[in-house]
C-alpha positions in Angstrom: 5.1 -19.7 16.8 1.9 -19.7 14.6 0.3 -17.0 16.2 3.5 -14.5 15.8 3.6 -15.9 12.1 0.1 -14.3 11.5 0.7 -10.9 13.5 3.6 -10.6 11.2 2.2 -11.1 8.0 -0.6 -8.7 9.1 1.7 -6.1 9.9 3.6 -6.8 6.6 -0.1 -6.4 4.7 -0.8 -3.4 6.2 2.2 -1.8 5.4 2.0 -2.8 2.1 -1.4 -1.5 1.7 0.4 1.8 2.3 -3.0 2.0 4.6 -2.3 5.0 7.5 -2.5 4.2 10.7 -5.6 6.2 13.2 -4.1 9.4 14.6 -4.8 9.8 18.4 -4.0 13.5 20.2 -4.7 14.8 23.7 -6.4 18.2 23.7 -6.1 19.1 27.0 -9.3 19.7 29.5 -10.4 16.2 28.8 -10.5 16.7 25.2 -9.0 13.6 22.8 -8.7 14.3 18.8 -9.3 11.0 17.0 -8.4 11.0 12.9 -10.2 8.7 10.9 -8.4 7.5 7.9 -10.6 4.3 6.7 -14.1 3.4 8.0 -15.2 1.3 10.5 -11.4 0.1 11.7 -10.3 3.1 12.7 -12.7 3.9 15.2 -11.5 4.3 18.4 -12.6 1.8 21.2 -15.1 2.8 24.0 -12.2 2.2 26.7 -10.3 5.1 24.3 -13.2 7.4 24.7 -14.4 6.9 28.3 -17.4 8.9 27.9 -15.7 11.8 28.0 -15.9 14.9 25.3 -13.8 14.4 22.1 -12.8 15.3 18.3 -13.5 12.8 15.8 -12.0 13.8 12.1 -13.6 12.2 9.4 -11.8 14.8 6.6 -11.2 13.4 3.3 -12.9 9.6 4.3 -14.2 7.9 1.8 -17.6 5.4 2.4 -20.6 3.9 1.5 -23.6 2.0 3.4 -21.9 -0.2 6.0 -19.3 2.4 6.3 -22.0 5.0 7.1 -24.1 2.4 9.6 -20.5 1.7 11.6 -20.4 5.6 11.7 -23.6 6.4 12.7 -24.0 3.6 15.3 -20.4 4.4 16.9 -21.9 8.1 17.1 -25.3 7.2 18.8 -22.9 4.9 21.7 -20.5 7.9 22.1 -22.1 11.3 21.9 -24.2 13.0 24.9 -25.5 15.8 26.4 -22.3 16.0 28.7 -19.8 14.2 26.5 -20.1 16.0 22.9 -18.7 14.3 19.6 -17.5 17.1 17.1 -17.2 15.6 14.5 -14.7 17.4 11.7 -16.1 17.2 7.9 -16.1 18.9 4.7 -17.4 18.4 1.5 -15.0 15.8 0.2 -16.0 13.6 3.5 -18.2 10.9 2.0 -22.1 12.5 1.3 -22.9 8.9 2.1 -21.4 9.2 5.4 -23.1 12.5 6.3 -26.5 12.0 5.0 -28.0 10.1 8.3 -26.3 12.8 10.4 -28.5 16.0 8.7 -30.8 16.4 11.2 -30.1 17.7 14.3 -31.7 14.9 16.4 -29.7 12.3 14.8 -27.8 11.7 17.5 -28.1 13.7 20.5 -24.7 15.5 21.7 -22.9 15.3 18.0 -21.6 19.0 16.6 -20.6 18.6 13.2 -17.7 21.6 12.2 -16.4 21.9 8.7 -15.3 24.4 6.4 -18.8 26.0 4.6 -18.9 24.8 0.6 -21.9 24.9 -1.4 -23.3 20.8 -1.0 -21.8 21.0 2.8 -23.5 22.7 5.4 -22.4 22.2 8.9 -23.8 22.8 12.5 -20.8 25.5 12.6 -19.3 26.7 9.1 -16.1 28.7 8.5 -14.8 30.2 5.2 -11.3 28.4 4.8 -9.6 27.9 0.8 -9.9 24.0 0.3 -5.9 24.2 -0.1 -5.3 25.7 3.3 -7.7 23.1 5.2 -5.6 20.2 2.8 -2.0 21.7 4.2 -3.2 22.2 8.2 -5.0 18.5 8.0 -1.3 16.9 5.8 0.6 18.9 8.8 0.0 16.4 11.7 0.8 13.6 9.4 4.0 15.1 8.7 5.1 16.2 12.5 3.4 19.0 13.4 2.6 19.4 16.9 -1.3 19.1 17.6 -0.7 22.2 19.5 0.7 23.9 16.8 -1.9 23.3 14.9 -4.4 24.9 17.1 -2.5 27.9 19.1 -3.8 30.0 21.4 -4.1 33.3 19.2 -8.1 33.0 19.9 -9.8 31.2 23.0 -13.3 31.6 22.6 -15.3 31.1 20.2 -18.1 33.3 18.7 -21.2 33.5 20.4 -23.4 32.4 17.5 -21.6 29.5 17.4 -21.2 28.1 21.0 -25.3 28.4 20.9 -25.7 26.4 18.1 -23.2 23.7 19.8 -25.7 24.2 22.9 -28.6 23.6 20.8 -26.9 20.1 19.3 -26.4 19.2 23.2 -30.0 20.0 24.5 -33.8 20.3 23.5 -34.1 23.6 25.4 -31.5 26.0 25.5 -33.2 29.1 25.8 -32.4 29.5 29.9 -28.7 29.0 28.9 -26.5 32.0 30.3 -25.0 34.0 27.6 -21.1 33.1 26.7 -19.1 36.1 27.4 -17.8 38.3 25.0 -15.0 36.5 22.6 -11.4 38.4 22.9 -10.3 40.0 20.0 -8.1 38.3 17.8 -4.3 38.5 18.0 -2.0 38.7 15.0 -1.5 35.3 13.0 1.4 33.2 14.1 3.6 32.0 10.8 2.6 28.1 11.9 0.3 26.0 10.3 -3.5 26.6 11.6 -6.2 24.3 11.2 -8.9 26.7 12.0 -11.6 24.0 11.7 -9.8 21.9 14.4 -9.2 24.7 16.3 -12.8 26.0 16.4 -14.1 22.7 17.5 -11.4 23.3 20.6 -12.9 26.6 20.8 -16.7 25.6 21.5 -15.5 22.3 23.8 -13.8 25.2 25.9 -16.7 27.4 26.0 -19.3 24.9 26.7 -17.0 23.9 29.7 -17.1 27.9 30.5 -20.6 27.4 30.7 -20.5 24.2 32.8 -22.7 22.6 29.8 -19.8 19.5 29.9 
C-alpha cells in the first residue's frame, strides 16, 4: 500500500512539474527516434537501443556539466561504426552540451545534424528559418504522425553529406563506393516537414545502401 502511495505521488509531481514525457518513434529499417526533453532522465535505456542505429533529438535542451557528462557518456556506450547515433541539434541546444562532441573523434559512430546558424556548425548543416524547425519539432508533440513529418518526397540524401556521415563512422573512407546519384526532388507536400529529422533518415538509409550499417 506504501509502495503504490509513492508511485502515485510521483506521478502527481511530475505532472505537476508540467515536465514532458521522452518521445519514442519507430523509423522503419531498424531505425528508432528518441526526443530528449530534460537531461540525463530521458535517456533511453540500453535494452531500448539494442545496439542498433538510431535518432537521438536533443533540440531545444537545456544543460550544464553533469547534464553534458550523462550525454556524452550515454553517447560513447551507444554509438559505433555499425550502429550510428545521429544526434539532432541546433543552436538553441545547450553549447555546454555540444562542446565535448566538436571533434569528430569524440565518439566514434556519432553524426550530429542540425539546421546551420552562425555559433552551430554541424557534421551535416541545412538552411531551415528557426520558425519552421520550431513548428515541425512542436508537430509530434501535438499528433503529427512521425511519418508525416518525414515523407517520402526525397530518399536519398546528397552525396556530400552521406560521406561526411561515412567519415563520422570510420577512420578511412576513401575505398568507400560512391552513393548513387540522389533522385530529384518531388513537389512539397502541404504537411509539416522536419527536414532536419528527415535528413538524418536520409543518410541512415544511404549508409544501409552502402552496407556501412
Amino acid at each position: 500500500m506504501k509502495g503504490a502511495l509513492i508511485l502515485l505521488l510521483a506521478s502527481a509531481l511530475a505532472i505537476a512539474s508540467g515536465r514532458a514525457a521522452p518521445i519514442e518513434r519507430d523509423l522503419g529499417q531498424g531505425l528508432v527516434y528518441f526526443r530528449v526533453h530534460t537531461l540525463p532522465g530521458d535517456l533511453p535505456a540500453a535494452v531500448l537501443v539494442g545496439g542498433h542505429p538510431c535518432v537521438l533529438d536533443v533540440r531545444y535542451v537545456p544543460g550544464g556539466d553533469v547534464e553534458a557528462t550523462a550525454l556524452l557518456g550515454w553517447l560513447k556506450r551507444q554509438a559505433g561504426i555499425h550502429n550510428p547515433v545521429f544526434l539532432l541539434a541546433n543552436n538553441e541546444t545547450s553549447g555546454v552540451l555540444l562542446a565535448p562532441l566538436n571533434s569528430p573523434d569524440a565518439v566514434i559512430g556519432l553524426v550530429i545534424v542540425g539546421a546551420s546558424a552562425p555559433n552551430f556548425s554541424p557534421d551535416v548543416a541545412l538552411i531551415v528559418a528557426p520558425g519552421d524547425e520550431r513548428r515541425a519539432y512542436d508537430a509530434l508533440e501535438k499528433g503529427a504522425t512521425i511519418d508525416s513529418l518525414i515523407s517520402d518526397r526525397v530518399i536519398k540524401s546528397r552525396n556530400d553529406e552521406a560521406a561526411l556521415a561515412r567519415a563520422r563512422l570510420s577512420d578511412n573512407g576513401a575505398d568507400e563506393p560512391e552513393a548513387a546519384p540522389a533522385a530529384a526532388s518531388a513537389a512539397q507536400p502541404p504537411s509539416v516537414i522536419d527536414p532536419v529529422l528527415q535528413r538524418a533518415v536520409q543518410l541512415h538509409r544511404s549508409l544501409l545502401a552502402l552496407k556501412r550499417i
